[in-house]
N, C-alpha and C positions, 0 to 999 in steps of 0.2 A: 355676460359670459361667465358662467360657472364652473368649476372642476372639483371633484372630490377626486382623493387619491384614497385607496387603502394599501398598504405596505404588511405583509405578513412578517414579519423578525424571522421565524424560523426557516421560510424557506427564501427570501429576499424577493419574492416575487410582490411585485406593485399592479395592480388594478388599479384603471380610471373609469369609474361608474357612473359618471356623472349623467350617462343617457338612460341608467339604470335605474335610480333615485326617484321618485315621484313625489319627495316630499324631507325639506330642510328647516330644522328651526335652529338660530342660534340665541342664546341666552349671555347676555354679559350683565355682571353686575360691579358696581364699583367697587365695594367693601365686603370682606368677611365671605368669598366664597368664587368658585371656580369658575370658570366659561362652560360652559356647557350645549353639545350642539349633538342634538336628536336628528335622524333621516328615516325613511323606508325606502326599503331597498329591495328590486327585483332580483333575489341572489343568483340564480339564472348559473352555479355550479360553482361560484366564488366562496372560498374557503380561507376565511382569519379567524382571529379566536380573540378572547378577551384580552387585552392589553397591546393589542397589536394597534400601529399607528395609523391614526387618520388625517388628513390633510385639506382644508376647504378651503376656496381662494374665490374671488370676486374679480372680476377685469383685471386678471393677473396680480392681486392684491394679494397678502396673504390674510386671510379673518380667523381662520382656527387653527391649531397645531396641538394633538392632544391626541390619546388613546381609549379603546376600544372596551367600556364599562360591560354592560349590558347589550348581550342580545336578547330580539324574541323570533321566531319563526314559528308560521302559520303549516298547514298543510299545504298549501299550495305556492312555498316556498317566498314570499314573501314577509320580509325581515325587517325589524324593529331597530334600530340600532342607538343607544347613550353613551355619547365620550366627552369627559373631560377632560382639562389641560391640568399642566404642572399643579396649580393652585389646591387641586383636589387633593396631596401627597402630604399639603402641610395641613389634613385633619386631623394626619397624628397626635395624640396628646404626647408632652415633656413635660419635663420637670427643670426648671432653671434658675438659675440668680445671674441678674448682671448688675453691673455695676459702673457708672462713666462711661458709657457705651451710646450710641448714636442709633438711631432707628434703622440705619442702614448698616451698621455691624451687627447689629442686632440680625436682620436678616440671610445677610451672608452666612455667620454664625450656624444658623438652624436649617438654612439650605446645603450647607457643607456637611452636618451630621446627617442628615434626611440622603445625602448623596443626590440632591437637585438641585442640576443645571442652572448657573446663572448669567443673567446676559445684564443688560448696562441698568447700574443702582445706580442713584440720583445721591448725593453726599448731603442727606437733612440736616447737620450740623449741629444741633442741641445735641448734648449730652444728658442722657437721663440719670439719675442722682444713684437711683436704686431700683428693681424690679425686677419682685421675686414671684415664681407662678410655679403651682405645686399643681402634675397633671391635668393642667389644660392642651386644649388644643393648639396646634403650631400657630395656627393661621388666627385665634384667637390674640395668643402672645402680641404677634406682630400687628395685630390691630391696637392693641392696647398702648404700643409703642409709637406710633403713628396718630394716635389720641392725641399721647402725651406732648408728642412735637409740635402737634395743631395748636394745644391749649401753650404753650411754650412759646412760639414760632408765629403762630396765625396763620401759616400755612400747611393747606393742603395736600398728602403725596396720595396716589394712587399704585399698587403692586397687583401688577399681571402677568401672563407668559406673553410674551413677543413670538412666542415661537423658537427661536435661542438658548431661552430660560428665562428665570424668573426677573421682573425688570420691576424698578421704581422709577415712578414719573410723578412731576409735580403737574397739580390739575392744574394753572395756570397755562400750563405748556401746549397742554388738547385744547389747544385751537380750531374749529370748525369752518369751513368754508359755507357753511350753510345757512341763514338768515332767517330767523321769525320775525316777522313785521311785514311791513308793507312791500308791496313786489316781489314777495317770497312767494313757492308754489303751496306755502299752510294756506288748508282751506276753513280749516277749525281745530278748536284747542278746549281743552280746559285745563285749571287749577286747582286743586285740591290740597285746602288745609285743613291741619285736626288737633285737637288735645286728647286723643282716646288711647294711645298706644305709646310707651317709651318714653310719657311723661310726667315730668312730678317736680312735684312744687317745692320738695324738701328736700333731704338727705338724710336717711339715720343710721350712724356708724358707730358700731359695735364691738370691742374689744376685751376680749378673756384679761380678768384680772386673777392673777393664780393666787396671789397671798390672801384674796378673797375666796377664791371660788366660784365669783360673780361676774359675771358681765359691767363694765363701763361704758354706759351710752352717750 
């Protein structure tokens, strides 16, 4: 059982389209970028506009909570629609230094200037020493921060919208009720490994020497 809601802001009027919709994709990714969930839609006289709220839910589940990117409309009113959640608002780029800060003040931090909602951050507990980031992206930053506690910690956090606001959850905790192996409904798999992308054997790090004028590699 499916429900899509749309919520206009302006006039508070709510459409449930769900019988309208002929077609739903959600996208989640773990790191570095927002939920994203595409539909077509019969518009059939229904009027929202970009930014206005969208709502997807599964057997009363909630799966999306995010707003209204991209339309497209055809001649014969049939509509395109892209909404992301919170996640998309920290592409902003900043400019920061912190200093003895935890991955998860770190966050709060940048969602409290961005003026986004936050719902339950997870306390990563490493203190990062220093980390300084000259107009990067929000959602960058906070990856980087989240690195840092992996390589620190050994542990893994994941940051999403719940729907509430922006939440941190440690991947230990996504638990699955669902089983690959034997007696499971997997009827086929594959695995895919590679060396071709995002890997390297070395590092070379390079630093302005001013009383040279040269580089220090």
């Amino acid at each position: 059982m499916y429900e899509l809601l749309i919520a206009n802001k302006e006039s508070g009027q709510i459409w449930d389209v769900s019988s309208s919709v002929t077609e739903v994709q959600l996208e989640t990714v773990r790191k570095g970028g927002p939920s994203k969930l595409s539909f077509t839609l019969l518009s059939n006289g229904i009027s929202f506009s970009q930014g206005d709220i969208i709502r997807f839910s599964s057997d009363g589940e909630l799966q999306f909570y995010g707003w209204c990117f991209t339309k497209e409309v055809d001649r014969w009113g049939v509509m395109n629609v892209t909404c992301y959640d919170r996640v998309r608002y920290l592409k902003a780029n900043a400019t920061y230094a912190f200093y003895a800060l935890s991955a998860s003040t770190i966050i709060k931090q940048i969602a409290d200037d961005l003026q986004i909602e936050v719902s339950d951050i997870a306390e990563t507990g490493y203190l990062i020493p220093s980390m300084i980031k000259t107009d990067q992206s929000c959602i960058d930053i906070i990856q980087d921060a989240l690195n840092q506690t992996l390589l620190n910690t050994g542990k893994i956090y994941v940051l999403y919208d719940n729907g509430d606001g922006l939440s941190l959850k440690a991947a230990d905790e996504w638990i699955s009720e669902y089983l690959i192996g034997d007696r499971s409904l997997l009827t086929d798999y594959s695995l895919k490994t590679d060396i071709d992308a995002e890997t390297y054997n070395s590092i070379k790090l390079v630093q302005p020497n001013q009383a040279t004028g040269m580089n220090d590699v």
